[in-house]
N, CA, C and O atoms as a GROMACS GRO file, in nm:
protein
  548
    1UNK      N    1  -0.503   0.279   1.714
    1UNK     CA    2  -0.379   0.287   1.642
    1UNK      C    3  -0.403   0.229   1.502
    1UNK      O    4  -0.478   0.132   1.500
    2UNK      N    5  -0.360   0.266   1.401
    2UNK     CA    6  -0.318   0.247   1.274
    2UNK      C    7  -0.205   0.204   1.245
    2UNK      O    8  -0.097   0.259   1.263
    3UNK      N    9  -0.238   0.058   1.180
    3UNK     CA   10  -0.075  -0.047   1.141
    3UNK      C   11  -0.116   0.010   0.984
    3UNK      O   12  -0.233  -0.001   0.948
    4UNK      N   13   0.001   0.079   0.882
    4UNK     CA   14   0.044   0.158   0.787
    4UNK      C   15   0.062  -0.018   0.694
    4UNK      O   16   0.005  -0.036   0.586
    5UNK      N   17   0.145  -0.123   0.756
    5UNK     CA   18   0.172  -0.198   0.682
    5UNK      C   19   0.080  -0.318   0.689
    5UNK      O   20   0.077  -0.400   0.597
    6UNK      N   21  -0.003  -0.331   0.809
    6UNK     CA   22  -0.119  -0.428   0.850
    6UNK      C   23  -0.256  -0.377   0.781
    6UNK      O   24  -0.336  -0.462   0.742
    7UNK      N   25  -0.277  -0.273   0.770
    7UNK     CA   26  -0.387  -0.246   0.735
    7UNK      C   27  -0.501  -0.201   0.813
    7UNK      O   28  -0.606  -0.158   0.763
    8UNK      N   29  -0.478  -0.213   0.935
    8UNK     CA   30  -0.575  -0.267   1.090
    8UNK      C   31  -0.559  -0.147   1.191
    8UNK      O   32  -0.461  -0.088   1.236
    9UNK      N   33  -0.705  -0.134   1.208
    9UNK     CA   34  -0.708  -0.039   1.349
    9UNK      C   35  -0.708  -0.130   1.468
    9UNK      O   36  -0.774  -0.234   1.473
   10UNK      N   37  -0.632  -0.084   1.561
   10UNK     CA   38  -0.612  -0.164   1.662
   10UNK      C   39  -0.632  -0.072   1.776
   10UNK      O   40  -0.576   0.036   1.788
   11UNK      N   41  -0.724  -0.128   1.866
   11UNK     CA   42  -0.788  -0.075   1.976
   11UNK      C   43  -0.708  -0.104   2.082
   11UNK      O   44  -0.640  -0.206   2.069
   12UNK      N   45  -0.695  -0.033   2.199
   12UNK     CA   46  -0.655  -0.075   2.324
   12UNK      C   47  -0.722   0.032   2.447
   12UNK      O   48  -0.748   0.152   2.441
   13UNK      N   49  -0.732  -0.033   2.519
   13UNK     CA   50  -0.764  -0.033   2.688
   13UNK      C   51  -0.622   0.041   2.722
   13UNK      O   52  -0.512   0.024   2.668
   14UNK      N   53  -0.647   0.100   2.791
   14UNK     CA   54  -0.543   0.225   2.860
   14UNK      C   55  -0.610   0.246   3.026
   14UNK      O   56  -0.719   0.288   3.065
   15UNK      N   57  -0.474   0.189   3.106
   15UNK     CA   58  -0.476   0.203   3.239
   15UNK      C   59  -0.369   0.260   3.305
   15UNK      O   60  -0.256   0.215   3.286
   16UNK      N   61  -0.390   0.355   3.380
   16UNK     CA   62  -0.237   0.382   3.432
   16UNK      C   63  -0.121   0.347   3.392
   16UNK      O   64  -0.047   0.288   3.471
   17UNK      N   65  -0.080   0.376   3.255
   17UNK     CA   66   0.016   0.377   3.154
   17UNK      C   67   0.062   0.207   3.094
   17UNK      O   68   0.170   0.165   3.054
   18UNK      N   69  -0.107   0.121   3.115
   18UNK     CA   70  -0.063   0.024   3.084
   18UNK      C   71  -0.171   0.007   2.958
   18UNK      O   72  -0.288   0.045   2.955
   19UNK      N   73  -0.095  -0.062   2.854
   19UNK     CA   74  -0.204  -0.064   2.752
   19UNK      C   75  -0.218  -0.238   2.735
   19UNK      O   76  -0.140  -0.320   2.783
   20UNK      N   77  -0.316  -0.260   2.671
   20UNK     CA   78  -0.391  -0.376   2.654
   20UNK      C   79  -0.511  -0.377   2.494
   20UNK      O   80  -0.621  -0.326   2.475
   21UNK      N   81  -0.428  -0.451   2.417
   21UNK     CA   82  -0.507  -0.509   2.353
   21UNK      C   83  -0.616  -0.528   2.350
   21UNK      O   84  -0.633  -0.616   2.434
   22UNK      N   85  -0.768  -0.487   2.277
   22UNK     CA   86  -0.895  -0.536   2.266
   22UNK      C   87  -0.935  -0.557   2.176
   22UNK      O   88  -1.023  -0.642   2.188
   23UNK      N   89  -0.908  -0.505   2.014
   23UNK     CA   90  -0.955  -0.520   1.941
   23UNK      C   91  -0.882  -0.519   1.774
   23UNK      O   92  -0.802  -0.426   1.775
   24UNK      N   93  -0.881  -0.572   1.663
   24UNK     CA   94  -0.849  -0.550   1.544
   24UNK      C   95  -0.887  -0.566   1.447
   24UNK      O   96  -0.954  -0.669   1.433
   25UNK      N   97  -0.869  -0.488   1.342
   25UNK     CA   98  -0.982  -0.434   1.252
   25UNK      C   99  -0.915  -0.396   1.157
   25UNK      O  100  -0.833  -0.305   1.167
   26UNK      N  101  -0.948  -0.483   1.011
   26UNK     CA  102  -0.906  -0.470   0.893
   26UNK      C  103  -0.946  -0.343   0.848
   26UNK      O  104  -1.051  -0.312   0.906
   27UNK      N  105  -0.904  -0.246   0.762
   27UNK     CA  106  -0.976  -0.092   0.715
   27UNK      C  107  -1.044  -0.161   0.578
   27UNK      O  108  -1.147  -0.119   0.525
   28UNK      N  109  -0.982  -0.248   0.542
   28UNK     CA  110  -1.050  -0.240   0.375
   28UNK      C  111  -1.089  -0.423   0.387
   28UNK      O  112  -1.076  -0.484   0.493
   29UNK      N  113  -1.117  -0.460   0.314
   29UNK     CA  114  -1.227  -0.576   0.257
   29UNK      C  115  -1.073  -0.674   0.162
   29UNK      O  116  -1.060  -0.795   0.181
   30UNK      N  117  -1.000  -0.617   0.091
   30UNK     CA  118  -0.922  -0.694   0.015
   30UNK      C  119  -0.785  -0.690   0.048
   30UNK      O  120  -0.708  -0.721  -0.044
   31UNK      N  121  -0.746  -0.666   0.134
   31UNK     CA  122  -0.597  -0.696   0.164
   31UNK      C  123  -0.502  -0.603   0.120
   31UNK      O  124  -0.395  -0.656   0.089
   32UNK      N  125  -0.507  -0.460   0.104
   32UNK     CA  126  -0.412  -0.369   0.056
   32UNK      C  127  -0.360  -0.330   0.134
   32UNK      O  128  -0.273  -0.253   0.094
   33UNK      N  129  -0.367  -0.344   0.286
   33UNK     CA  130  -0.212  -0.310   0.372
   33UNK      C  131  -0.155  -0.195   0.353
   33UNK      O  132  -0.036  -0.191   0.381
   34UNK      N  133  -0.224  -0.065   0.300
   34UNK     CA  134  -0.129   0.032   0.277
   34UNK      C  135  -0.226   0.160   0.375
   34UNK      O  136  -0.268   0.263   0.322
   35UNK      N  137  -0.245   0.132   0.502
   35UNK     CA  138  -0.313   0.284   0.580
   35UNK      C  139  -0.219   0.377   0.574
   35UNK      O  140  -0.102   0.356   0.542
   36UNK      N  141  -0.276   0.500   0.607
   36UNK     CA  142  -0.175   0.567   0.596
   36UNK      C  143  -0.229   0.699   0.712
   36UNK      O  144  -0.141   0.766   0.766
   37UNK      N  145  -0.359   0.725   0.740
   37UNK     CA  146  -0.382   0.853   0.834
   37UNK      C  147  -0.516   0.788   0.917
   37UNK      O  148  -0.565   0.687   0.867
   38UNK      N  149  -0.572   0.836   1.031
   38UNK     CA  150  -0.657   0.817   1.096
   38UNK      C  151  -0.714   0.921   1.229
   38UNK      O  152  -0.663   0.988   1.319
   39UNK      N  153  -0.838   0.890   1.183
   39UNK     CA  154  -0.861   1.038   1.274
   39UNK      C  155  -1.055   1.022   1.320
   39UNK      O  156  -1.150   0.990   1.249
   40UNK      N  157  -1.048   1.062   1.474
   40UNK     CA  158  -1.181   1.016   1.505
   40UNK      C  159  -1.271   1.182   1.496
   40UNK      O  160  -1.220   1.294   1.497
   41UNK      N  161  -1.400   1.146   1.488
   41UNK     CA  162  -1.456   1.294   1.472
   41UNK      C  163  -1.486   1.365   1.574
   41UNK      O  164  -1.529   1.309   1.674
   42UNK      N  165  -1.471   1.509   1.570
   42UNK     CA  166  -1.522   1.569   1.702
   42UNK      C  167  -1.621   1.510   1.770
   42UNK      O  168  -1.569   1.439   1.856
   43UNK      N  169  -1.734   1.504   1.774
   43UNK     CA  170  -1.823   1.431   1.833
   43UNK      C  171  -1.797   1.289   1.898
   43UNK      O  172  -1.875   1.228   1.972
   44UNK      N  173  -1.673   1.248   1.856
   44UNK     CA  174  -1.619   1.040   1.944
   44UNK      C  175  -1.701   0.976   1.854
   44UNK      O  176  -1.679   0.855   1.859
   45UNK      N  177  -1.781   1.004   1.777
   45UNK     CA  178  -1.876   0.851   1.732
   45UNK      C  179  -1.804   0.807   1.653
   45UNK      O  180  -1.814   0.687   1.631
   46UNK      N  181  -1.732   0.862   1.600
   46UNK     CA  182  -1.700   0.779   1.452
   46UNK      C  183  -1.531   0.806   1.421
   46UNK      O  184  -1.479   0.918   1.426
   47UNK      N  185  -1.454   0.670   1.386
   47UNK     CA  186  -1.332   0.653   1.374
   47UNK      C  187  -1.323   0.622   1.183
   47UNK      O  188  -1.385   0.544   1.110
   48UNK      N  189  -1.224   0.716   1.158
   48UNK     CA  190  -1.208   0.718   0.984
   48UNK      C  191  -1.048   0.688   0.962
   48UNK      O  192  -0.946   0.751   0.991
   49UNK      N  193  -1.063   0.616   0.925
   49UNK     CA  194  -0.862   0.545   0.869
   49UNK      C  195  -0.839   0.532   0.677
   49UNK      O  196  -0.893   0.434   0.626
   50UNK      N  197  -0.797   0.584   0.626
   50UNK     CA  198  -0.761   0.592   0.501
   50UNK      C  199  -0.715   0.447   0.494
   50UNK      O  200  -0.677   0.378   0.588
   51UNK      N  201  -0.730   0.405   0.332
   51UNK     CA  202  -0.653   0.290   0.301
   51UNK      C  203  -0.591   0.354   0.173
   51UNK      O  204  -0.640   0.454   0.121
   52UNK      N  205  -0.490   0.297   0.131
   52UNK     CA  206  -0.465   0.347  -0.024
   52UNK      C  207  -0.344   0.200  -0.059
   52UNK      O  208  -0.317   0.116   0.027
   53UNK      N  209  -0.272   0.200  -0.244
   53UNK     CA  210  -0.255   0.095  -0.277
   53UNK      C  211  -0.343  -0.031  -0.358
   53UNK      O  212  -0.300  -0.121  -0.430
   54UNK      N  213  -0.467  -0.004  -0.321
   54UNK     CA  214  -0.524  -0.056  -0.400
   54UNK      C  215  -0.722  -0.025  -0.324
   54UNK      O  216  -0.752  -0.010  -0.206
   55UNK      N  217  -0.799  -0.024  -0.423
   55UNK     CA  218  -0.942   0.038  -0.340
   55UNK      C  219  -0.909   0.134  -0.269
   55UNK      O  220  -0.947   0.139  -0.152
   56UNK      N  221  -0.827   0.239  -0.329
   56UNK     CA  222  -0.774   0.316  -0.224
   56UNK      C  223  -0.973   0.391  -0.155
   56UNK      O  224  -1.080   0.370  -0.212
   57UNK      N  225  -0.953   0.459  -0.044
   57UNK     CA  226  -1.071   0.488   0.006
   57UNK      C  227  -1.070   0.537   0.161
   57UNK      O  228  -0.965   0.543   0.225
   58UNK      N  229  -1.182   0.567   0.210
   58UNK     CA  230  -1.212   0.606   0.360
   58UNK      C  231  -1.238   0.514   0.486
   58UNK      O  232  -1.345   0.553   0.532
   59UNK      N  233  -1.188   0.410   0.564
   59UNK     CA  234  -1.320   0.329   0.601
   59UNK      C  235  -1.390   0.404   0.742
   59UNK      O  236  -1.342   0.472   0.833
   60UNK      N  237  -1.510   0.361   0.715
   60UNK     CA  238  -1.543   0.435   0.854
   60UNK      C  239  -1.619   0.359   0.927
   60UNK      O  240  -1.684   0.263   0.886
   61UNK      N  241  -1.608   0.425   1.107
   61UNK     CA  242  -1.629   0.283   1.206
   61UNK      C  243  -1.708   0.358   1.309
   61UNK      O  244  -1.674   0.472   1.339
   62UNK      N  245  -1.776   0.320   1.347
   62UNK     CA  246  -1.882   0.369   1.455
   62UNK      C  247  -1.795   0.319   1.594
   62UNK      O  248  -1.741   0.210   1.607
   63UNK      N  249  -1.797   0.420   1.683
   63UNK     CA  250  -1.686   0.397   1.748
   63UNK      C  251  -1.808   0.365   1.922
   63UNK      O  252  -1.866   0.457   1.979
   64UNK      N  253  -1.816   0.212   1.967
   64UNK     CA  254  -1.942   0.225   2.072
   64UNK      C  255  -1.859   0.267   2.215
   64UNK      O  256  -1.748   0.234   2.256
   65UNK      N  257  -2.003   0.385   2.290
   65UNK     CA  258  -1.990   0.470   2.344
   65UNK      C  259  -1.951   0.392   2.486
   65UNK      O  260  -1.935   0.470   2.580
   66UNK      N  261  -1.934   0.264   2.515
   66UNK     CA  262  -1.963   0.179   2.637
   66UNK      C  263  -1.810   0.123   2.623
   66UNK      O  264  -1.745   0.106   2.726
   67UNK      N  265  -1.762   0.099   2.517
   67UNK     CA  266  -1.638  -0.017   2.574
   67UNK      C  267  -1.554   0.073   2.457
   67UNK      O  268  -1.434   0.062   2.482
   68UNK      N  269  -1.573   0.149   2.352
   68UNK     CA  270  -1.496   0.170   2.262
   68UNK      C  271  -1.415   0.097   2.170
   68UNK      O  272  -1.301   0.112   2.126
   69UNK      N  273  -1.503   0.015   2.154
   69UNK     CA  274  -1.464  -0.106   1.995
   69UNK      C  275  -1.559  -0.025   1.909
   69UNK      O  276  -1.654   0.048   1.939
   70UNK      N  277  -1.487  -0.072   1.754
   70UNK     CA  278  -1.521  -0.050   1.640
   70UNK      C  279  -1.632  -0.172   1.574
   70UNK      O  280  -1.639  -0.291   1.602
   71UNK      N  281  -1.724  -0.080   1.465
   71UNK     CA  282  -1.792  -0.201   1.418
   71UNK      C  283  -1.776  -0.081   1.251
   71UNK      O  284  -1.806   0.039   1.246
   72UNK      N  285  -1.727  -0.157   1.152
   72UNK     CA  286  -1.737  -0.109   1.050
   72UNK      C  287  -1.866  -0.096   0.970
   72UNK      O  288  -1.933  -0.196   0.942
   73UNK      N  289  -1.908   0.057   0.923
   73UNK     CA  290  -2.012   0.068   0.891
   73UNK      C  291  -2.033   0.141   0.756
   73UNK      O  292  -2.131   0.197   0.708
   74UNK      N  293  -1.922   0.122   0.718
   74UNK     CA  294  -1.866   0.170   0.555
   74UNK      C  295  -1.746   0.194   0.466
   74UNK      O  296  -1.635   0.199   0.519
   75UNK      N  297  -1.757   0.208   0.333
   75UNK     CA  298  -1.613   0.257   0.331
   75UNK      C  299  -1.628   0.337   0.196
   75UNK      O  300  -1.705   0.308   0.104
   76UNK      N  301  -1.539   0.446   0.202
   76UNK     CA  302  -1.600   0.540   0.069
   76UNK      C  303  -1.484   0.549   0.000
   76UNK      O  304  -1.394   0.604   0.062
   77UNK      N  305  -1.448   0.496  -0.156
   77UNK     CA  306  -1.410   0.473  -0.275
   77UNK      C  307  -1.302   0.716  -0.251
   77UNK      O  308  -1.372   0.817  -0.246
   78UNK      N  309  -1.230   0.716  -0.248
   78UNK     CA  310  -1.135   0.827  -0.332
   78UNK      C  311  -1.105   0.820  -0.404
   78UNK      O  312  -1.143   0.731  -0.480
   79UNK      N  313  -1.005   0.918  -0.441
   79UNK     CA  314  -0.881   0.964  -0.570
   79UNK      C  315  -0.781   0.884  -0.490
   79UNK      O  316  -0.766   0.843  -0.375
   80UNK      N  317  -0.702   0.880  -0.638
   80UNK     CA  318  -0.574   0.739  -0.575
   80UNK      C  319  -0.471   0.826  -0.449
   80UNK      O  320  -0.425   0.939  -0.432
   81UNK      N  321  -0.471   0.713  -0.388
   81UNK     CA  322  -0.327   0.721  -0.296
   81UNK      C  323  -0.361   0.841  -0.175
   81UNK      O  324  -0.267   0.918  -0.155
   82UNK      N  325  -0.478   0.861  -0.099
   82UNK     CA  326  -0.545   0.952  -0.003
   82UNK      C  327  -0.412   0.933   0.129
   82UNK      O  328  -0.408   0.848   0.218
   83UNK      N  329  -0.329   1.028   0.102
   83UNK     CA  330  -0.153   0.997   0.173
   83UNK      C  331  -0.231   1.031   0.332
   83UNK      O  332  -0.214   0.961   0.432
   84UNK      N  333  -0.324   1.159   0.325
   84UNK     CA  334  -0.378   1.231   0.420
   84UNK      C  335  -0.527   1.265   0.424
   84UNK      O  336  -0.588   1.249   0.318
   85UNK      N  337  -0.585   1.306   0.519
   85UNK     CA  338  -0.697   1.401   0.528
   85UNK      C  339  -0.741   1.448   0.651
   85UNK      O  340  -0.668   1.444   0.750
   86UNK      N  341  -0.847   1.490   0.652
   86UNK     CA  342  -0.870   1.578   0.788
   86UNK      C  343  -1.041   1.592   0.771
   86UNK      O  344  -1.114   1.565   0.676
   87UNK      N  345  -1.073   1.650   0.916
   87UNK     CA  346  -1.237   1.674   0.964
   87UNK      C  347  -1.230   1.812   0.987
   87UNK      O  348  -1.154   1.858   1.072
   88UNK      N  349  -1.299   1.877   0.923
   88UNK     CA  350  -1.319   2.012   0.974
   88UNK      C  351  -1.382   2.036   1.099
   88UNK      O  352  -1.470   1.959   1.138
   89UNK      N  353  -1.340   2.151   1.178
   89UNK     CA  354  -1.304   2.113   1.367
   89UNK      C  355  -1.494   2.096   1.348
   89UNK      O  356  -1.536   2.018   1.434
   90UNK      N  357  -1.601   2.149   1.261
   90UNK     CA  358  -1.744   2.153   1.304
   90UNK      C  359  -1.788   2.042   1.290
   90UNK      O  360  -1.906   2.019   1.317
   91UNK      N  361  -1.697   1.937   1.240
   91UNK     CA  362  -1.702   1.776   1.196
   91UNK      C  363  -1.768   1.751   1.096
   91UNK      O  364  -1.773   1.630   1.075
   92UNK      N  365  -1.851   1.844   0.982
   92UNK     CA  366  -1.933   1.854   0.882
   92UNK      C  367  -1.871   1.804   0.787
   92UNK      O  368  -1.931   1.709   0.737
   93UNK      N  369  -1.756   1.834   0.732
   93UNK     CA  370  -1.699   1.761   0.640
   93UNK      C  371  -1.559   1.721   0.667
   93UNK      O  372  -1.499   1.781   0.756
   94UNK      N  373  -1.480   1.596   0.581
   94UNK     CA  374  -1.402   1.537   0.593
   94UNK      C  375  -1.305   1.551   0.424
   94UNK      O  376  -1.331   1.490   0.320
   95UNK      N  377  -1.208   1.638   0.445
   95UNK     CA  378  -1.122   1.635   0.318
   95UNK      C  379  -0.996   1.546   0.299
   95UNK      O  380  -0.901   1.531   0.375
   96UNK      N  381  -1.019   1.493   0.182
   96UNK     CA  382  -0.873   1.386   0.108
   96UNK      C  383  -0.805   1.415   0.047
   96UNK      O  384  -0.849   1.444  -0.064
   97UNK      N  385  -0.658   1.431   0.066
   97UNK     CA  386  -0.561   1.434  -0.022
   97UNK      C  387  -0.521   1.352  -0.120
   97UNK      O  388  -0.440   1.272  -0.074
   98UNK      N  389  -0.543   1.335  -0.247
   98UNK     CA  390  -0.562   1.263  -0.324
   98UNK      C  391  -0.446   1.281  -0.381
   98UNK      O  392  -0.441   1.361  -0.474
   99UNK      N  393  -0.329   1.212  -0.340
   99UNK     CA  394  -0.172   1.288  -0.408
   99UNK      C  395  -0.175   1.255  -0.536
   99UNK      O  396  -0.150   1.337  -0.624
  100UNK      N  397  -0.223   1.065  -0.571
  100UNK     CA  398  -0.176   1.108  -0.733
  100UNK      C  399  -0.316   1.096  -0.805
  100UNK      O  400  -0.324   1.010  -0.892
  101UNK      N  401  -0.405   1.157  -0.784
  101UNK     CA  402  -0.474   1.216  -0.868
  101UNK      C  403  -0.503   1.372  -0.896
  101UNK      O  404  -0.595   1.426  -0.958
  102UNK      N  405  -0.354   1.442  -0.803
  102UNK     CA  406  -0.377   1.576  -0.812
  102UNK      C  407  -0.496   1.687  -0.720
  102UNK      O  408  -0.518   1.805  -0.747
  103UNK      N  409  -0.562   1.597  -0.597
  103UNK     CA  410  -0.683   1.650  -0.586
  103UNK      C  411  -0.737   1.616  -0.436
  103UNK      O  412  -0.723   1.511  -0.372
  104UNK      N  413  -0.804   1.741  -0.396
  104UNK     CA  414  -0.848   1.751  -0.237
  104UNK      C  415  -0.986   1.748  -0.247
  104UNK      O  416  -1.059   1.846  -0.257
  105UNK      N  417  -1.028   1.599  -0.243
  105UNK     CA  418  -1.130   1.601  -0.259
  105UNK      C  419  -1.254   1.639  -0.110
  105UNK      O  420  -1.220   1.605   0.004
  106UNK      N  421  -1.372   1.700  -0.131
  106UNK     CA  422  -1.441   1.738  -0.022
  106UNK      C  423  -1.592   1.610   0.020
  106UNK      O  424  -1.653   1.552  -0.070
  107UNK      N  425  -1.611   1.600   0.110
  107UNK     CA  426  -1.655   1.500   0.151
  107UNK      C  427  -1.801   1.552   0.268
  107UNK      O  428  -1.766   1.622   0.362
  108UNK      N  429  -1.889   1.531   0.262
  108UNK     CA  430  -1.983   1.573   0.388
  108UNK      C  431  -2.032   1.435   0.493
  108UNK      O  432  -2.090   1.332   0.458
  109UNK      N  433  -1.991   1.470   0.614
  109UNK     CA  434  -2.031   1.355   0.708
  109UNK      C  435  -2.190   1.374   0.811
  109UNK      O  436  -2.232   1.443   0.904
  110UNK      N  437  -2.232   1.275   0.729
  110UNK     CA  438  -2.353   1.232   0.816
  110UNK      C  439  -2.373   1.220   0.949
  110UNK      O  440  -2.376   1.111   1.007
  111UNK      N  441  -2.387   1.336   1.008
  111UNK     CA  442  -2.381   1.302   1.158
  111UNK      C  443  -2.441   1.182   1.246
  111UNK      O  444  -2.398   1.148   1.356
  112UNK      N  445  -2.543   1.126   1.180
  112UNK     CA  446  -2.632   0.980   1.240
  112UNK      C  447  -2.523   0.864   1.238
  112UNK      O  448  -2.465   0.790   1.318
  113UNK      N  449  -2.527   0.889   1.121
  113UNK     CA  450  -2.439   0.728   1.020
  113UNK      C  451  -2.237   0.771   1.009
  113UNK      O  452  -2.137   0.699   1.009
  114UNK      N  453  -2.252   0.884   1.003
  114UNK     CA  454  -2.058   0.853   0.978
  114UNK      C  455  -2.065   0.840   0.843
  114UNK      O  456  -1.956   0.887   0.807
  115UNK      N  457  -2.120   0.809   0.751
  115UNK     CA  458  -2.088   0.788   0.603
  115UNK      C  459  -2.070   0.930   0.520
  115UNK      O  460  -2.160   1.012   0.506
  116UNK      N  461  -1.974   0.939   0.483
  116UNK     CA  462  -1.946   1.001   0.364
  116UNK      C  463  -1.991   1.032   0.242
  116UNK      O  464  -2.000   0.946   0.155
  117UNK      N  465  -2.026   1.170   0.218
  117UNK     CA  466  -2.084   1.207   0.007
  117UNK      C  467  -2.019   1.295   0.003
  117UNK      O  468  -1.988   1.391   0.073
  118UNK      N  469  -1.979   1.219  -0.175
  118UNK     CA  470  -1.921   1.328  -0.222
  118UNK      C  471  -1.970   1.460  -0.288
  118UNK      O  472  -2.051   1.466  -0.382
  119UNK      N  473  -1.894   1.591  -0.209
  119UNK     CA  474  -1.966   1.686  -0.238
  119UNK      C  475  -1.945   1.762  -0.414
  119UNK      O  476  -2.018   1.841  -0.474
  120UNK      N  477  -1.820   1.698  -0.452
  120UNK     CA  478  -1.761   1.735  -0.568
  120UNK      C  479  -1.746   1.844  -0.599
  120UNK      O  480  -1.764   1.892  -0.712
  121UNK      N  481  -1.696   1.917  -0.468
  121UNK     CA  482  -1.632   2.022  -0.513
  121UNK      C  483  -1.445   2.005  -0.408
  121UNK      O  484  -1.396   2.041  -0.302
  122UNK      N  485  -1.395   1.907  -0.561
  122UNK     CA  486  -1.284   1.896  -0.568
  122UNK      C  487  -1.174   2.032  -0.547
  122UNK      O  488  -1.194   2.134  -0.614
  123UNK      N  489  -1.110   2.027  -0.492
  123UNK     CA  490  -0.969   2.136  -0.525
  123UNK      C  491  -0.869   2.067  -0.580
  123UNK      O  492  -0.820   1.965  -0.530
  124UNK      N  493  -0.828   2.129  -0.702
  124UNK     CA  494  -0.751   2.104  -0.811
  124UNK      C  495  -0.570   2.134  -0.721
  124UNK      O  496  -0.532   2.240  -0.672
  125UNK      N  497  -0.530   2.064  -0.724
  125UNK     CA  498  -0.357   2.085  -0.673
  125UNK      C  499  -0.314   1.948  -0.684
  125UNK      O  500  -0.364   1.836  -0.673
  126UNK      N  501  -0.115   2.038  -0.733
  126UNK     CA  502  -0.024   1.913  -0.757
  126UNK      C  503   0.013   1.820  -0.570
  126UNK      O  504   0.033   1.856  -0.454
  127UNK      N  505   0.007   1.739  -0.620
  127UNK     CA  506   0.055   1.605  -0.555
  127UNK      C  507   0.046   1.634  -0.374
  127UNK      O  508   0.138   1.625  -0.292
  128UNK      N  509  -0.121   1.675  -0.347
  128UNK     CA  510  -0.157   1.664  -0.219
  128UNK      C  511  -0.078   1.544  -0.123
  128UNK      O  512  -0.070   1.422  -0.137
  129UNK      N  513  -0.041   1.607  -0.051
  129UNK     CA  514  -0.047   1.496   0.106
  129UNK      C  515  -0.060   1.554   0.252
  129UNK      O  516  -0.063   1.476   0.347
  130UNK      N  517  -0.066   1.632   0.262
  130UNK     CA  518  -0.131   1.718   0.406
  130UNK      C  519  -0.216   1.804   0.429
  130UNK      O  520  -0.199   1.919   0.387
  131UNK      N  521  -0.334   1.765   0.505
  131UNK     CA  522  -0.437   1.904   0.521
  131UNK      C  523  -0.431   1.922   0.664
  131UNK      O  524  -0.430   1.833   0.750
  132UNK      N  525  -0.426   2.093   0.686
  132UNK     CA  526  -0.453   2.093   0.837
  132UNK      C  527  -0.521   2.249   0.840
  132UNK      O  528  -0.515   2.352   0.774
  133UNK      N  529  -0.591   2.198   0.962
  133UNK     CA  530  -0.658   2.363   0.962
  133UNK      C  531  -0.605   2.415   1.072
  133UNK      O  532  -0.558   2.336   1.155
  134UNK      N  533  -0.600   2.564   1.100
  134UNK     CA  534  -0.561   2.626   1.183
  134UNK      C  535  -0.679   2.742   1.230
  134UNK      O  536  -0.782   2.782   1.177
  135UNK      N  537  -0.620   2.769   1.340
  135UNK     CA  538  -0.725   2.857   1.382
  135UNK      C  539  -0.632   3.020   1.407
  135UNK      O  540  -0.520   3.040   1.455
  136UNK      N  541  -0.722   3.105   1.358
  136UNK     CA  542  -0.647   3.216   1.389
  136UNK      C  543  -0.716   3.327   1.526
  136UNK      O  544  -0.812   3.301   1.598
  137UNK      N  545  -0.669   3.394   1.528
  137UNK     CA  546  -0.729   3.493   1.652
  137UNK      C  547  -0.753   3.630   1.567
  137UNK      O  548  -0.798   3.730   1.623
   0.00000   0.00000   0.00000
């Protein structure tokens, strides 16, 4: 789970509709409290939570395959205020809505590591905040 005003991914244990606390986890390094989307990658390894407000950015968390706690293993710098983003379903890349810098920025994920490059090939649009893909038939 993602606290929007905490800042913090928060893990829990899930038992027959009982949940339990295990773990919590700052997204950013300086205290900006402003998450806003979160989303793990096809593959389970890796958990990505936006921060924005200040360093706005990506953080990303290696998600272990045994108990499912987080260990933070990066965090990648965006365009201001990333309201949203998304993993493309092949998990190859990861796009940001960059509302007020106008811009969807494109991102390629390291399948080993989870870390993020930028591919810079930005899409130019007014005041992003939702990406979703669909699938057609």
């Amino acid at each position: 789970m993602l606290g929007e005003l905490s800042g913090e991914v928060i893990v829990y244990d899930y038992n027959m509709g009982d949940l339990k606390q295990k773990q919590r986890i700052l997204v950013d390094t300086i205290g900006a409290r402003g998450s806003a989307d979160i989303h793990v990658s096809p593959n389970g390894r890796f958990l990505y939570a936006s921060n924005r407000l200040k360093a706005d950015g990506i953080g990303v968390f290696a998600i272990d395959a045994e108990d499912g706690t987080l260990t933070k293993v990066g965090y990648q710098l965006t365009a201001k205020h990333p309201r949203n983003f998304a993993i493309t379903p092949n998990g190859k890349f990861l796009l940001v809505a960059g509302r007020d810098d106008n811009v969807i920025q494109v991102y390629s994920i390291d399948r080993e590591t989870g870390l993020l490059t930028d591919t810079h090939q930005d899409i130019a649009i007014d005041k992003p905040v939702c990406i979703a893909f669909t699938h057609l038939n």
